[in-house]
C-alpha positions in Angstrom: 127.9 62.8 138.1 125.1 64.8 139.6 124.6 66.9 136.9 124.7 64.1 134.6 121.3 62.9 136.1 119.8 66.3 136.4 120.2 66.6 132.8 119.2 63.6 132.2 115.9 63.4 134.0 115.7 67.0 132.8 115.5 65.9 129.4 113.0 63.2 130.0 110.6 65.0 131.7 110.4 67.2 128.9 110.2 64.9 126.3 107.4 63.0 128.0 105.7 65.9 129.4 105.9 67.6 125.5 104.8 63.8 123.9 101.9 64.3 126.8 100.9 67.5 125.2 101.3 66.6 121.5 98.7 63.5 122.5 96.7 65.4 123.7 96.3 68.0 121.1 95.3 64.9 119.2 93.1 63.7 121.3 91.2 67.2 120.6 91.4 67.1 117.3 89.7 64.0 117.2 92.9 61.9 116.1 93.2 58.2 117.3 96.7 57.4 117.8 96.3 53.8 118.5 93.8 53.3 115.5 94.0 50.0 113.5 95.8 50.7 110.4 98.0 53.7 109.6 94.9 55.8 108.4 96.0 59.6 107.7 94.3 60.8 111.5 96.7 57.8 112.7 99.7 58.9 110.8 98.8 62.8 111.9 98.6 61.8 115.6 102.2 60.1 115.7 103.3 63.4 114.1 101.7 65.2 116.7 103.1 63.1 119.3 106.9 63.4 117.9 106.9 66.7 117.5 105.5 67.7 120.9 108.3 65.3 122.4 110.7 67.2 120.2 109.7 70.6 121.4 109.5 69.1 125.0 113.4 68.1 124.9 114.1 71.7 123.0 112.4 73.5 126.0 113.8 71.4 129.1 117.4 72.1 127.5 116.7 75.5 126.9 115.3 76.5 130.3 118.4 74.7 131.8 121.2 76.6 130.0 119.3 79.9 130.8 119.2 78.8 134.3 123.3 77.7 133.9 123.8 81.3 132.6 122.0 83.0 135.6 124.2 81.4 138.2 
């Protein structure tokens, strides 16, 4: 059950922390998530946004097996 919530809360904190990053790429570029409408810098920013959560998961259950295949 323990390692049920480690990978759990493993997985979140990638996702967020990856969604975090993706916003904040935006943010640089100039892209307003939250902007009336689904203007193409709108559209762009969710993109961003998804795809940084997606990459976040990818890398929180990638750093977890290779930590699983050291012990």
């Amino acid at each position: 059950m323990f390692a049920s919530l480690l990978e759990g809360l493993s997985d979140a904190v990638g996702f967020v922390t990856g969604a975090l990053l993706g916003f904040g790429l935006g943010i640089t570029f100039g892209l307003d998530l939250f902007a009336p409408g689904y203007g193409t810098g709108s559209i762009v920013a969710i993109v961003l946004v998804g795809l940084g959560g997606g990459m976040g998961l990818q890398a929180a259950r990638h750093l977890r097996a290779r930590n699983q295949a050291q012990d």
